[in-house]
C-alpha positions in Angstrom: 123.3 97.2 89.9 123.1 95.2 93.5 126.4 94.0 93.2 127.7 97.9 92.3 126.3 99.1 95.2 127.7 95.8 97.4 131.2 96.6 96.1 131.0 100.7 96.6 129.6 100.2 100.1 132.0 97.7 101.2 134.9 100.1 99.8 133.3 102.8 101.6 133.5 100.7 104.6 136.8 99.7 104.5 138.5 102.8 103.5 136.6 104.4 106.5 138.1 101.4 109.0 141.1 102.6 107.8 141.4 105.8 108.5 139.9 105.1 112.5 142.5 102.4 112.9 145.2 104.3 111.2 146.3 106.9 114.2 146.6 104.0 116.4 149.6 102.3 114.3 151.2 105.7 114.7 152.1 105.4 117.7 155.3 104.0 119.4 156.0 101.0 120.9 157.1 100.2 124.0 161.3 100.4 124.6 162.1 97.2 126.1 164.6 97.6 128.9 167.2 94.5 129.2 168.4 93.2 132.8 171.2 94.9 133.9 171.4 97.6 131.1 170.3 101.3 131.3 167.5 102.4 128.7 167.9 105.3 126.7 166.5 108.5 127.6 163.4 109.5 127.0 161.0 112.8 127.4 157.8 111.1 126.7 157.1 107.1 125.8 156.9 104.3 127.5 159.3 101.3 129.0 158.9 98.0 130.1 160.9 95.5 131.5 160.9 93.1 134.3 159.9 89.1 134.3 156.1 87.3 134.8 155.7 85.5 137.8 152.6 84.2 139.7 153.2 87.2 142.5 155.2 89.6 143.6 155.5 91.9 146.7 156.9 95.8 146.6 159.3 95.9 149.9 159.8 99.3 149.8 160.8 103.0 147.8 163.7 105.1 148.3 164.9 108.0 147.0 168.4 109.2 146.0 170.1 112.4 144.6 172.1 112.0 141.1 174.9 114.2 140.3 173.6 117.5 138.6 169.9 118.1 138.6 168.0 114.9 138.6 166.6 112.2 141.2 166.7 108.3 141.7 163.6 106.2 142.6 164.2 102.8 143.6 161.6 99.9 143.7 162.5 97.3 145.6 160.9 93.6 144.9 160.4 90.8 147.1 158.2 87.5 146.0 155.1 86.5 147.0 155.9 86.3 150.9 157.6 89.4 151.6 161.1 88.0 150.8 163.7 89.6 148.8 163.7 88.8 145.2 167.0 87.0 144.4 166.6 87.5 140.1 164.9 90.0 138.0 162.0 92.4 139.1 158.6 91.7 138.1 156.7 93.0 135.0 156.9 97.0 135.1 155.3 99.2 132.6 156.9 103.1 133.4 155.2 105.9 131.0 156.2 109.4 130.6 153.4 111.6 129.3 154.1 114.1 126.3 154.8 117.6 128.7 157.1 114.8 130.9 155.3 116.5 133.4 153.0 112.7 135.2 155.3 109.1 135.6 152.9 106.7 136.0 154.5 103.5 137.0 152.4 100.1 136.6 153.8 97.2 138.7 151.9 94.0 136.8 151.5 91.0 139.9 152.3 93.3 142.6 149.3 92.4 144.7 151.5 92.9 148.3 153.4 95.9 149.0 155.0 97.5 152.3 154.4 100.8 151.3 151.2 102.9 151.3 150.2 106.0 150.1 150.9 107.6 152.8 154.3 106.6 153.7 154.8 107.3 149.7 154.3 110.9 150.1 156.2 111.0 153.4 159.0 109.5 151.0 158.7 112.5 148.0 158.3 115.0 150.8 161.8 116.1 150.1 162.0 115.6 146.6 163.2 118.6 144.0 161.1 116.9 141.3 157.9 115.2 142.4 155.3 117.4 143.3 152.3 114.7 144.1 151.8 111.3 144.4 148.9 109.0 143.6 149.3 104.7 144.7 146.6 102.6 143.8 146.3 98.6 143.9 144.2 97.2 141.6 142.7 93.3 143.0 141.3 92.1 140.2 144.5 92.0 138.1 146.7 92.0 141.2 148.2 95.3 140.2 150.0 98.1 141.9 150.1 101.7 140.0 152.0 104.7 141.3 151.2 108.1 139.2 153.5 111.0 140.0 153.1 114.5 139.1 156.3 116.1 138.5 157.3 119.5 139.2 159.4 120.7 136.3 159.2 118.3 133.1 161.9 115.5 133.3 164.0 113.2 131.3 163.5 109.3 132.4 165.8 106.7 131.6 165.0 103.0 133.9 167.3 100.4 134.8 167.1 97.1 137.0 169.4 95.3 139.6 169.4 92.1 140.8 171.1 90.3 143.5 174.1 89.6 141.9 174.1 93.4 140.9 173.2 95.1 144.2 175.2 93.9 147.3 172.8 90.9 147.9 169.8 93.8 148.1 167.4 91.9 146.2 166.0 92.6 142.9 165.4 96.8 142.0 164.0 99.0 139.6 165.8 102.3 139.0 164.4 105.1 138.0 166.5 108.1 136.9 164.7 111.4 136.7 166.5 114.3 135.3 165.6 118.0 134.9 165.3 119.0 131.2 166.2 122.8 130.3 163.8 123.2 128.1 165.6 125.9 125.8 168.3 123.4 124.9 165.8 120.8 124.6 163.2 123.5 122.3 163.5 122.8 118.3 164.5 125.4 116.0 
């Protein structure tokens, strides 16, 4: 009878274990984004892609117009002292939420950075896509994390340069925004 009860209790247990931990290996892993190569397009997810290092620095952000209705944002690296990165960007985690309406981009052992929050939105003032902007460093993991609140939802696809890619401009992150028309985007 003890061991009955044992036996139904641990089932009971484990099935229920189950179903908590079961949403969670629903969801999607990470698209990996290789040097050089652009990811695929995405309306919600998230990418990552970049190298670990001991530090790295952000040297600045620019913006650029794409053909059509989309935007570039472009991250540009240096290492630990403020000097352009010659090889790949650091560790970057870029997520899209599920209205691609908030970018949040996580820059892993960026602990120095040129830019502040406020020369950030004096950057996106002109933008036709970003309506905010939110910069945070983080010093106990040595982390910088930009959040973005878009405008319009948007279509994200991330790509890196180095030096031998960019005109000797040191290593970048490229993020393509684009404007997604949502009735040819809507399911029948």
């Amino acid at each position: 009878m003890k061991n009955t009860k044992f036996v139904v209790g641990y089932v009971l247990v484990a099935g229920l274990s189950f179903l908590v931990a079961h949403p969670s290996f629903a969801l999607p892993a990470p698209l990996r984004v290789r040097p050089g190569k652009v990811s695929q397009p995405i309306q919600s997810g998230v990418l990552v892609g970049g190298q670990s290092g001991a530090e790295f620095s952000l040297l600045g952000i620019q913006t650029e117009s794409l053909k059509g209705s989309g935007e570039r944002l472009v991250l540009l690296y240096g290492d630990r002292y403020g000097n352009s990165l010659k090889n790949e960007p650091g560790f970057y985690h870029v997520s899209l939420d599920r209205n691609a309406r908030r970018l949040v981009i996580d820059l892993a052992q960026v602990s120095r950075t040129a830019v502040d929050p406020m020369k950030l939105s004096r950057i996106l003032a002109a933008s036709q896509l970003v309506s905010s902007s939110e910069m945070t460093m983080d010093p106990s993991d040595g982390s910088t994390n930009i959040t973005l609140v878009l405008k319009e939802p948007a279509r994200l696809k991330v790509t890196t340069a180095d030096d031998s890619q960019s005109a000797n401009q040191g290593a970048k992150v490229l993020i393509d925004l684009e404007r997604v028309n949502l009735t040819k985007s809507m399911k029948p």
